[in-house]
Structure formats: C-alpha cells, structure tokens
C-alpha positions in Angstrom: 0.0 0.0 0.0 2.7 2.2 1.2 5.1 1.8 -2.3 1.6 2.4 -4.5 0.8 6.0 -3.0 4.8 6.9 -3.1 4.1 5.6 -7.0 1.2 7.7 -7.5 2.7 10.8 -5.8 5.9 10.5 -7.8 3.8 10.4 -10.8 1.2 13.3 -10.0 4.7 15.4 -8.8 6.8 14.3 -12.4 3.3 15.2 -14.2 2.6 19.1 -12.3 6.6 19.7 -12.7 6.7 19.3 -16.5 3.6 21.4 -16.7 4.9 23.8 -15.0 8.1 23.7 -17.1 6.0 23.6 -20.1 3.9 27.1 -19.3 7.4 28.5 -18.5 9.3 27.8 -21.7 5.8 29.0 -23.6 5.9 32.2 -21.0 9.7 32.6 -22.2 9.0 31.7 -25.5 6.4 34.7 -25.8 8.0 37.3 -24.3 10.5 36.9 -26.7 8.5 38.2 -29.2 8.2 41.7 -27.6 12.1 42.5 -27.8 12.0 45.1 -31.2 14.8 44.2 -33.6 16.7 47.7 -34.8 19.7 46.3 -36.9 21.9 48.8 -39.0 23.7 47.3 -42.1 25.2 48.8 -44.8 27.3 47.2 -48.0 29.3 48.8 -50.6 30.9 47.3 -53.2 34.5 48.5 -53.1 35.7 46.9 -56.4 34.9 45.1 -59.0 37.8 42.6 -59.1 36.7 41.1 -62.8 33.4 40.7 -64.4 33.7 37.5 -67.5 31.5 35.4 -69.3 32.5 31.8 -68.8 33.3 29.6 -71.9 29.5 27.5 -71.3 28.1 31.8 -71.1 27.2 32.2 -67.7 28.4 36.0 -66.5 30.6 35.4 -63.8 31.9 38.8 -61.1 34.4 39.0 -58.1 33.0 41.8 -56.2 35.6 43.3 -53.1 32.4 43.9 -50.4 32.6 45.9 -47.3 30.3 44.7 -45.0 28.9 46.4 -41.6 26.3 46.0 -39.4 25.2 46.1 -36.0 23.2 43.2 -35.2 23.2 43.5 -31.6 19.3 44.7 -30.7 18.5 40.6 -32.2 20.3 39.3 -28.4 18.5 38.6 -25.9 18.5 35.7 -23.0 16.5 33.8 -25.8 19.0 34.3 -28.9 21.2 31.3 -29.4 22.8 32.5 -32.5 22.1 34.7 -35.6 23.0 33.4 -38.9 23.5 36.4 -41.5 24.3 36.7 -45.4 24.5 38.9 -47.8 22.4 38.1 -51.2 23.0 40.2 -54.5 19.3 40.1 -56.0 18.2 41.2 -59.6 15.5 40.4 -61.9 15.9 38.3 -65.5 13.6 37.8 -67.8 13.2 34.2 -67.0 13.0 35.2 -63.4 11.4 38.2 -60.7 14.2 37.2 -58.3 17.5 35.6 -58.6 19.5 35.0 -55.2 23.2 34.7 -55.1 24.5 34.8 -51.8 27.6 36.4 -51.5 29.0 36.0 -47.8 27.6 34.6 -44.7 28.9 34.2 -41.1 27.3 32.7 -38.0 26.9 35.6 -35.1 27.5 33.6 -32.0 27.0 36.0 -29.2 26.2 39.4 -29.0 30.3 40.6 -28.2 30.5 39.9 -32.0 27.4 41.6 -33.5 28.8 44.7 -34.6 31.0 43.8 -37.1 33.0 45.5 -40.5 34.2 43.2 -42.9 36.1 44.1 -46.3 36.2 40.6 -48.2 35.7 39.4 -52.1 32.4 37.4 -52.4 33.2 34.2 -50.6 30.6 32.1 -52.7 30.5 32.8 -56.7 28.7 35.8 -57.8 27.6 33.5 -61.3 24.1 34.3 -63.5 22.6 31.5 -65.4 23.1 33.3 -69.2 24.5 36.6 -69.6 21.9 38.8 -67.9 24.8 40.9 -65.7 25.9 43.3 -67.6 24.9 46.7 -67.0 22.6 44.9 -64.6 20.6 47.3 -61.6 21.0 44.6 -58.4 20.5 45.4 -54.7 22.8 44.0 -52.4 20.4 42.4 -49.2 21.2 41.6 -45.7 19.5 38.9 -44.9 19.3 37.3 -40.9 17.8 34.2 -39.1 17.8 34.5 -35.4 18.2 31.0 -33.8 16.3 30.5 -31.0 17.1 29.2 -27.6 13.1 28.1 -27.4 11.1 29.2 -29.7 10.5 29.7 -33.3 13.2 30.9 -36.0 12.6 34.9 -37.1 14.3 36.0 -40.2 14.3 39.4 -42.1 16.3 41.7 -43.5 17.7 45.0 -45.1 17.6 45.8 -48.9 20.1 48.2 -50.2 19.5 49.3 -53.4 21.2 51.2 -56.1 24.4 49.0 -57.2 24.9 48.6 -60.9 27.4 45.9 -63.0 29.3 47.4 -65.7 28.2 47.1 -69.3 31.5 45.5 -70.5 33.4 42.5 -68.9 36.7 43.4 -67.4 
C-alpha cells in the first residue's frame, strides 16, 4: 500500500513539474516576441575585381564587399545564434528574383554583433546566361535568429542602387 501512493505521488509530482516547465518555456518563448529588432547594415561594393563570361556563357563577377552591421538589438537571454548573409538580388527575364548569396557568417553571441568586414564574395557571384551586364541589383542583408526556445525569425535589409558594368573586365 505504502510503495503504491509513493508511486502515485511521484507520478502526480513528475506530471505538475513538466507542466509547470511547459507554461514557463511558452511564457519565455512569448516574451521573446516583444524585444523590437533595430539592426543597421550597410554594404558597398568597393571593387569590382573582374566581371567575365565563362566559356559555357554564364556571367561570372568578383565583387571586393565591405560589409557592416550592427546586429546586436536581435540578443536577448533567448537568442542562441544569428545566422547572416549577404544576397545580391536582380530580376531576369526568366525570373522576378535571382539569389546569389555572396557572404555569410554565423553571429555567435552578442560581443560579435557589430561587425565590418572588407572581403571578395566568398561564394561565386555567377548568372545562369548573360543577364549581368549593366545589370541594376540590390545587395540584401538577410538574418535568421536561432532560438534558444522558440521559433526561428528572419528578415532583412535591402540596399539598393548598385549597378554591374556594361563591359566585362
């Protein structure tokens, strides 16, 4: 008799402990959501290293970026990490948006979320045809903040006004 009520106790204690930890991480979770986000970013391209056409006709650039931000409103006690890129986005006629992304980093803590870096484009800046030259494309910060609980928020800053020359180089 004495082991079945310690059984049931345990039970009914294990059972009002995980609710309790389950209305706290939801409590957490929501407050979350009240922290307002007010990043800064701004990229420039500071060369053009080359601009080609590849022997199958893709247009291929090197771009020399300088990249700065301050990314560090997105920490709170919930923020695990932020994961950041920057895209180069133009339209084609075949499509309203192509995506190339440029540069990304990981943002571990908020010590490192104001940042300037001057670096080429780390992935290939490469068009499917030869759509780049003289081509208008805005260069877009791009975040996703990594919860500790919680769902993923992404957004991001569009900076517009960067043109590719009309001739390769």
């Amino acid at each position: 008799m004495g082991m079945h009520s310690f059984g049931n106790r345990a039970n009914a204690f294990v059972t009002f402990a995980v609710t309790i930890l389950a209305v706290m991480c939801s409590l957490a979770s929501l407050s979350d959501n009240f922290n307002v986000h007010t990043p800064t970013a701004d990229v420039k391209v500071f060369n053009i290293n080359w601009f080609q056409k590849q022997p199958n006709g893709n247009d291929e650039v090197s771009l020399t970026l300088n990249i700065s931000a301050d990314l560090s409103s997105m920490f709170t006690w919930n923020t695990k990490q932020v994961f950041v890129f920057v895209a180069a986005e133009y339209e084609t006629p075949q499509n309203a948006l192509n995506q190339v992304s440029l540069w990304d980093g990981i943002i571990p803590s908020k010590e490192h979320a104001k940042f300037w870096i001057h670096t080429t484009n780390k992935y290939r800046f490469i068009d499917q045809g030869s759509n780049l030259r003289g081509k208008d494309f805005n260069l877009t910060l791009h975040w996703h903040i990594m919860p500790q609980t919680g769902k993923m928020f992404a957004d991001k800053i569009v900076m517009t006004g960067y043109r590719l020359p009309e001739e390769y180089r």
